[in-house]
C-alpha positions in Angstrom: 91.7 110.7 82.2 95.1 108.9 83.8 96.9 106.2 84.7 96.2 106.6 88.3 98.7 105.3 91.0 101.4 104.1 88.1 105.0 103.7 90.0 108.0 101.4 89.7 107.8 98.7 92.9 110.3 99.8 95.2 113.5 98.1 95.3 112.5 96.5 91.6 114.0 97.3 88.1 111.4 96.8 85.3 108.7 96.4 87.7 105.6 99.0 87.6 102.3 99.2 89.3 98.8 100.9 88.8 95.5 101.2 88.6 93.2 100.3 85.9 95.2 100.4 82.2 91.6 101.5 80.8 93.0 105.3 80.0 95.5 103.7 77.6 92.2 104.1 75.3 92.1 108.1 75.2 95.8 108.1 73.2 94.5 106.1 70.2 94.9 108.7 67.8 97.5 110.2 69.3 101.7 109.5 70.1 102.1 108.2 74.7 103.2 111.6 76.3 103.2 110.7 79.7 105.4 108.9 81.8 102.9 105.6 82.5 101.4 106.0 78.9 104.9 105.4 77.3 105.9 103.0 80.0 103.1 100.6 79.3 102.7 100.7 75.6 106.1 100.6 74.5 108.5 99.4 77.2 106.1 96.9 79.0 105.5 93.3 77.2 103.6 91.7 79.7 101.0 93.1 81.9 98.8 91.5 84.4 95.1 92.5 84.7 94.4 91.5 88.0 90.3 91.9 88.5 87.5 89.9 87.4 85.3 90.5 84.3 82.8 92.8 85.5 85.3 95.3 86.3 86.5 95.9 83.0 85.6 98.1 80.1 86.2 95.4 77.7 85.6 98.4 74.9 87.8 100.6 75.7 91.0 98.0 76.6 90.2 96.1 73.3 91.1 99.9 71.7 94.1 100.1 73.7 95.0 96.9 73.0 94.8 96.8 69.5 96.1 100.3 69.0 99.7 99.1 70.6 99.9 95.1 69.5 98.6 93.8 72.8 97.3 90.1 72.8 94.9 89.1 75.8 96.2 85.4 77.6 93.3 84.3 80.3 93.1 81.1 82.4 94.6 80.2 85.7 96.5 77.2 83.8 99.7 76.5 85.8 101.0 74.2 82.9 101.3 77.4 81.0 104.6 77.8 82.5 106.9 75.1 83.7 110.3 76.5 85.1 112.8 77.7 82.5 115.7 75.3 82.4 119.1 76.2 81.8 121.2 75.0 78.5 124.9 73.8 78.4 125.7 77.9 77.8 124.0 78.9 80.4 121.0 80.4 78.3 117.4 80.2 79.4 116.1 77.2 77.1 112.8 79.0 75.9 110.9 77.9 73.0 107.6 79.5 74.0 106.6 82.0 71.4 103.9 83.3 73.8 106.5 84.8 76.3 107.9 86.7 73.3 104.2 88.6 72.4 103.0 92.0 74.1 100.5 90.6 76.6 97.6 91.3 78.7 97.6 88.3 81.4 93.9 88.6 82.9 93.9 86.7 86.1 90.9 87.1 89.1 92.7 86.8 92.0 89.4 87.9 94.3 86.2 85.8 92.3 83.7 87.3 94.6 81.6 84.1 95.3 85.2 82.8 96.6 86.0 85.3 98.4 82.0 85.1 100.4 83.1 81.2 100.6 85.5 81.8 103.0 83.9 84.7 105.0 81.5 81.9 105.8 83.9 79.3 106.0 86.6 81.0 108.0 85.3 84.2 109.9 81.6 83.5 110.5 81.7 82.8 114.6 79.4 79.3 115.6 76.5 81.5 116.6 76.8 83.3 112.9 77.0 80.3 111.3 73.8 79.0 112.0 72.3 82.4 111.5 73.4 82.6 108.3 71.8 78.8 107.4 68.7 80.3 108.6 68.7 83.4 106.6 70.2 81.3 103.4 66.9 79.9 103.5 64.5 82.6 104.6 65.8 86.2 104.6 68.6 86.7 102.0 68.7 90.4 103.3 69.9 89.4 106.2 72.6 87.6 105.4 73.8 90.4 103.1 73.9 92.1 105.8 75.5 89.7 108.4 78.0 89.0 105.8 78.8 92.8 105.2 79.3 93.4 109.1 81.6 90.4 109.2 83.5 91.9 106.0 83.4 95.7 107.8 85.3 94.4 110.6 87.6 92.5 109.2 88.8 95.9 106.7 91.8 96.2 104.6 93.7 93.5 106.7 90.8 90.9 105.9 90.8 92.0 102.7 94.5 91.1 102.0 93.9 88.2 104.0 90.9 86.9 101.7 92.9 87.4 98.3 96.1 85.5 99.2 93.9 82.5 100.5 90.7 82.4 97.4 93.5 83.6 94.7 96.5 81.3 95.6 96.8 79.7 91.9 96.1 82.8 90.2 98.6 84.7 92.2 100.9 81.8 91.6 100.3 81.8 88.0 101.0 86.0 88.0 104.4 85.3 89.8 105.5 82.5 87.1 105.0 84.7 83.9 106.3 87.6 85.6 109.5 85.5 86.4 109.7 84.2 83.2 109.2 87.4 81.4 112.2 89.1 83.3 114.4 86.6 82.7 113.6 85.7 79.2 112.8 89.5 77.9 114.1 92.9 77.7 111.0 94.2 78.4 109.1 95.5 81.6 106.1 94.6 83.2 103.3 95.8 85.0 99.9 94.6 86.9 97.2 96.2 87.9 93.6 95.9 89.4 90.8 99.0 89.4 92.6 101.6 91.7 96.3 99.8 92.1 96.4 99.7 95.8 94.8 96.1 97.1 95.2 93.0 94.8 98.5 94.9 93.4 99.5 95.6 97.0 99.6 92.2 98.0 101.3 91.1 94.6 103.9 94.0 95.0 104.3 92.6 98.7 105.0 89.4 97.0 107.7 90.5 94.0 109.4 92.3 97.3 109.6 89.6 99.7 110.8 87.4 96.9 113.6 89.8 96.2 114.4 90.2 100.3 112.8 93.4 101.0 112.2 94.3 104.5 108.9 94.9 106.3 109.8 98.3 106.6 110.3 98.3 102.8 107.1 96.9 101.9 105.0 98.6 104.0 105.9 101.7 102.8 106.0 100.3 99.2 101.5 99.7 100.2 101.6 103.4 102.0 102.7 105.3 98.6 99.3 104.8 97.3 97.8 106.6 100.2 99.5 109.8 98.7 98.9 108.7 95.2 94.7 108.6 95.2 93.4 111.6 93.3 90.1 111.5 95.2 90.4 113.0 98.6 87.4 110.7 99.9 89.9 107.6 99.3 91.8 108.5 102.0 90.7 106.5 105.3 90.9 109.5 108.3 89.4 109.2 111.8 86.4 110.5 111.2 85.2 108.2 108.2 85.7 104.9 109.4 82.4 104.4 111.5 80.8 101.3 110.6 77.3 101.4 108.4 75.9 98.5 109.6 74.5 95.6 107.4 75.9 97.4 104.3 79.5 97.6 102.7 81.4 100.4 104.3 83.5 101.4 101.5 85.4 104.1 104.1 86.7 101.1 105.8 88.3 100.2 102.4 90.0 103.6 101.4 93.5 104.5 100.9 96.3 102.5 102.4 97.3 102.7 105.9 100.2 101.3 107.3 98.7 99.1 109.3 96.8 96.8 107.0 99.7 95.7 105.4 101.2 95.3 108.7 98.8 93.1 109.7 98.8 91.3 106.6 102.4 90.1 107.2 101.5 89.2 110.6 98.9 86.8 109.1 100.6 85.3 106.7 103.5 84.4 109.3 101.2 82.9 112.1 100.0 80.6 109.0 102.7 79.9 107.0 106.0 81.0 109.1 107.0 83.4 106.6 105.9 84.9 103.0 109.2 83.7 100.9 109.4 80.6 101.2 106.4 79.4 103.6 103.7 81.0 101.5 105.1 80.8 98.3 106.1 77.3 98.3 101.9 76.9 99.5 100.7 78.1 96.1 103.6 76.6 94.0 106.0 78.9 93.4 108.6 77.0 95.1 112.5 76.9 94.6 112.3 76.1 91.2 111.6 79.4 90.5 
């Protein structure tokens, strides 16, 4: 078992993606020999889990951590990390000892019952809406299901969509310690969430558009991990993406096509004018970072 999906983000020094750090558990006994097992355990000092609890083998990245002097920071606490101010030299005045640890920041940036929240909220037409009061109260199965067809349509795009609006402070949060790290330590960093590709495509969207990467850029930056999923079925192809309706369609979620992200950056422009700084000033990473 391997890091899956494990790159540098394009354009980025120090910067690394992937999918779930889990396989980091495999080398305890044993010296990193490949290229993401070496990267993470001894040139990364901060990485950022990115799913919620009940996607993790807390076993097995206990192992890991331990076996490589990791310490686990959770909490979506923004106080955690006011700007770094400059001193009359010029130096970063940083008296935080927790910045100069090996870390594991776990933040959820898509808490499911947040992320069904605004589905109802947001996406459920008038005419859904009230079936879905109905069904809360007598048929739970069929709001599954209404719920599920809502999701199905909405795909990767919705998906995106969904995380940068339930997962604003923890996203923020991620960008701050990242920031800090960089500019405080020597070190890289990483983040993650189960297959690398949808929460860490949007943050990797992020990190680019802070650094002035073009569309072009960062779409092709989400398209990589198309090419980088080891199991054929994860790629999204004409013929799988038929909807099975009143279930989750998990074809409709596979791989990384172009457009999602595509559309993603359409959304977040029609909201917020831009991603850097009309988004990011929404969720509090403003110019002070």
């Amino acid at each position: 078992m391997v890091i899956e999906n494990f790159r540098p983000v394009s354009g980025t020094t120090r910067i690394y993606r992937c999918a779930k750090t889990e396989p980091l558990a495999n080398i305890i006994a044993e010296e990193p020999s490949s290229q993401p097992e070496i990267i993470l355990s001894t040139q990364t000092g901060l990485i950022v889990d990115l799913r919620s609890p009940i996607e993790r083998d807390e076993t097995k990245t206990q192992q890991w951590m331990a076996r490589f002097a990791f310490q686990a920071t959770e909490g979506t606490d923004t106080s955690l990390t006011p700007p770094l101010l400059l001193d009359e030299n010029d130096n970063y005045n940083d008296n935080d000892n927790l910045t100069k640890q090996k870390r594991v920041l776990r933040l959820d940036v898509q808490p499911r019952d947040k992320v069904i929240r605004y589905l109802d909220d947001t996406w459920l037409t008038p005419s859904e809406k009230a079936l879905s009061k109905m069904y809360f109260v007598f048929d739970a199965g069929r709001l599954h299901s209404l719920r599920m067809d809502v999701l199905n349509q909405r795909g990767l795009a919705g998906l995106n969509e969904a995380i940068l609006q339930v997962g604003k402070s923890d996203l923020c949060v991620a960008l701050r310690e990242i920031t800090r790290h960089l500019e405080t330590q020597d070190s890289g960093v990483a983040f993650h969430c189960v297959k690398g590709k949808d929460r860490t495509g949007v943050m990797a969207m992020l990190l680019q558009s802070i650094l002035g990467a073009t569309d072009g850029e960062i779409i092709d930056e989400y398209h990589r991990s198309d090419a980088a999923m080891r199991d054929p079925k994860e790629i999204r192809t004409g013929d799988n993406r038929v909807l099975e309706k009143g279930n989750f369609c998990k074809n409709r979620f596979a791989g990384a096509p172009r457009e999602a992200m595509v559309d993603t950056l359409v959304f977040i422009r029609q909201k917020y004018g831009s991603v850097c700084p009309g988004y990011l000033d929404s969720i509090g990473f403003d110019a002070v970072w």
